[in-house]
C-alpha positions as a Markdown table, in Angstrom:
| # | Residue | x | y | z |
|---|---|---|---|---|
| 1 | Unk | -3.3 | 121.7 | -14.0 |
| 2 | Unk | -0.2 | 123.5 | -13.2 |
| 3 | Unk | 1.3 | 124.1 | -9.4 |
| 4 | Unk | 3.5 | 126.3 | -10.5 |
| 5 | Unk | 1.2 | 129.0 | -8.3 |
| 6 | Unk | 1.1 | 126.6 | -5.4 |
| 7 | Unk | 4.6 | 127.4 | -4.6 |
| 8 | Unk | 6.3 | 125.0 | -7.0 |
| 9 | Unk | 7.9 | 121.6 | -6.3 |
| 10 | Unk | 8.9 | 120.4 | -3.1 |
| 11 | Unk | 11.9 | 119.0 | -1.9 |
| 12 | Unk | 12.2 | 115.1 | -1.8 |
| 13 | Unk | 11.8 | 113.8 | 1.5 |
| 14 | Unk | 10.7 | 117.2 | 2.9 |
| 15 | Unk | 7.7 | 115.5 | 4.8 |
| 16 | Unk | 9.2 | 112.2 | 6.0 |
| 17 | Unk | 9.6 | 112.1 | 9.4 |
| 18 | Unk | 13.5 | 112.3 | 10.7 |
| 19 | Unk | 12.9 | 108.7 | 12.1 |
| 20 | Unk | 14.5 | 107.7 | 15.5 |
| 21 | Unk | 17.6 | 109.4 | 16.7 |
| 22 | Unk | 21.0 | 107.7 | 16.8 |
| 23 | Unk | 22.4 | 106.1 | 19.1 |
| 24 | Unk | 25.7 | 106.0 | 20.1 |
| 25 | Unk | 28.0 | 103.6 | 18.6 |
| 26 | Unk | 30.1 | 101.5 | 21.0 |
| 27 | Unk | 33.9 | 102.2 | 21.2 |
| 28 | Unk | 35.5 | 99.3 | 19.7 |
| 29 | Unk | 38.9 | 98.5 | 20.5 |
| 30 | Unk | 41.6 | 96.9 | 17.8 |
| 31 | Unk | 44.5 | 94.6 | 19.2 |
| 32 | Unk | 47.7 | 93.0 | 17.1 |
| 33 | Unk | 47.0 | 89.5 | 18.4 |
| 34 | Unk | 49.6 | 87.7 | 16.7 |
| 35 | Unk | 51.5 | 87.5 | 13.9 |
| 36 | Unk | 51.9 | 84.4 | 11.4 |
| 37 | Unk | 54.3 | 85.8 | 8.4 |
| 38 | Unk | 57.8 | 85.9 | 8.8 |
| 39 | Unk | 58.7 | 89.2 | 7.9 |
| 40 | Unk | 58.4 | 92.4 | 10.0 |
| 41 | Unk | 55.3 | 94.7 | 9.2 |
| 42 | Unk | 56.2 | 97.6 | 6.6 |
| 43 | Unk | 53.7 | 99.9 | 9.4 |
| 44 | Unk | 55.6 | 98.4 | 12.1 |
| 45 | Unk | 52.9 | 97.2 | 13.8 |
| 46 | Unk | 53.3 | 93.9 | 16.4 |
| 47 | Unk | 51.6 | 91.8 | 18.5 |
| 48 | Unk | 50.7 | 93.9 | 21.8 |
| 49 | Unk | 49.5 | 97.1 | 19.5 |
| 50 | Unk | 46.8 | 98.5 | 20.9 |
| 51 | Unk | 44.2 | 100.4 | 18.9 |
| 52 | Unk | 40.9 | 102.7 | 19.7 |
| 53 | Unk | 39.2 | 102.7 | 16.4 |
| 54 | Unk | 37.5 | 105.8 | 16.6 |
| 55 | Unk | 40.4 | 108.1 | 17.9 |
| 56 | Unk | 43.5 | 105.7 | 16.3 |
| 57 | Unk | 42.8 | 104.5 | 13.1 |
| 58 | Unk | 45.0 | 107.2 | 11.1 |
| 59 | Unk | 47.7 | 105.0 | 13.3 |
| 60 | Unk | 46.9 | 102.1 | 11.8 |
| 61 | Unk | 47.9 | 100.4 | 8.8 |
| 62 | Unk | 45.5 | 101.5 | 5.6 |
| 63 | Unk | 45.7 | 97.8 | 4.5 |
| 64 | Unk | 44.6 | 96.7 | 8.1 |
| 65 | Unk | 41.6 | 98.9 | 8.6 |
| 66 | Unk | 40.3 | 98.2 | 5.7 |
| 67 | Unk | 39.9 | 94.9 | 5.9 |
| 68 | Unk | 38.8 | 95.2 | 9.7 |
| 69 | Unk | 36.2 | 97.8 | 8.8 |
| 70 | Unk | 33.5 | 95.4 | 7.9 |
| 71 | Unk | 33.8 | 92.6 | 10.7 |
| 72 | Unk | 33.8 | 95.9 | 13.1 |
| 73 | Unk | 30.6 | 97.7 | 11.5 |
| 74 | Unk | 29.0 | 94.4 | 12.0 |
| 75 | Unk | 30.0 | 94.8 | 16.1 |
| 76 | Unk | 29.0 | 98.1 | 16.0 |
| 77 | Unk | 25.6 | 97.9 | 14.8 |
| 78 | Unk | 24.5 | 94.9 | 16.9 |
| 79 | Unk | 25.6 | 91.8 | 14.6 |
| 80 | Unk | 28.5 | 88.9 | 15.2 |
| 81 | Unk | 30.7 | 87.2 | 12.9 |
| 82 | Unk | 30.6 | 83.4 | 12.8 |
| 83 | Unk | 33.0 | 81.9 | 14.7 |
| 84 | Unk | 33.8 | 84.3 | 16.9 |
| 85 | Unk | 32.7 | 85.1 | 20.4 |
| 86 | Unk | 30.0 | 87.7 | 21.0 |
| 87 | Unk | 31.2 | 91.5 | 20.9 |
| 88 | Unk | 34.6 | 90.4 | 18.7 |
| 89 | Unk | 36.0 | 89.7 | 15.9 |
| 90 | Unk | 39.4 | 88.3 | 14.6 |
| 91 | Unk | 40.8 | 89.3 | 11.2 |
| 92 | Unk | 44.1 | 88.9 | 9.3 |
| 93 | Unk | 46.2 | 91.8 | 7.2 |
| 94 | Unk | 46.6 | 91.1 | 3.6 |
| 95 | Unk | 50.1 | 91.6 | 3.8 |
| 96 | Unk | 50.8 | 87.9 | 3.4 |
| 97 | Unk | 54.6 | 88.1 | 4.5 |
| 98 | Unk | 53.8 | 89.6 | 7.6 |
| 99 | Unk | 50.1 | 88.2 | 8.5 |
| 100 | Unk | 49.3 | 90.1 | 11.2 |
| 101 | Unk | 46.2 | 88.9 | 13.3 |
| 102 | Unk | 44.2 | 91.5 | 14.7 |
| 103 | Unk | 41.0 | 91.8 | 16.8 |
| 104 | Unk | 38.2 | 94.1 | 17.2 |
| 105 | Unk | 36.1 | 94.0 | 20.5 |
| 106 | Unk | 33.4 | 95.8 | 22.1 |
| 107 | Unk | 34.5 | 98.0 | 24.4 |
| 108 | Unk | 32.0 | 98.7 | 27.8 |
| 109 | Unk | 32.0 | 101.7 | 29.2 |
């Protein structure tokens, strides 16, 4: 038989429920730590930058961010990275003259 009187097909996924609503994601906070290279960074970042992900990434160094960006969706949705204390992560920049060390945190509010 044909439901082509029945008002056709229906959307995919028109009947699933919306599931639970978001919450909201933690502000995390990115910090030059150190820096192991000899060479200057080409961004001209340095130990003492200060970073909110959310509002400063376009600040940061492309290279940087995306290396960070897995170790800090891991803080953000409730995970840890091995080897590092609750609520952080530390990572390094690819740029392996320069070696920036960077970490992401948890910040309260």
């Amino acid at each position: 038989m044909s439901n082509a009187g029945e008002g056709g097909a229906k959307p995919v996924g028109e009947n699933k429920p919306l599931g639970a609503p978001r919450g909201k994601r933690p502000r995390i906070r990115v910090s030059c730590v150190d820096q192991l290279g000899a060479c200057r960074c080409h961004h001209g970042h340095k130990p003492g930058d200060v970073f909110d992900f959310d509002r400063d990434r376009g600040k940061m160094c492309a290279m940087a961010c995306h290396v960070g960006f897995p170790y800090i969706d891991i803080l953000r949705y409730g995970g840890t990275v091995p080897g590092n204390e609750p609520g952080t992560a530390k990572f390094c920049c690819p740029e392996v003259d320069t070696l920036n060390v960077w970490l992401a945190e948890i910040v309260d509010e």
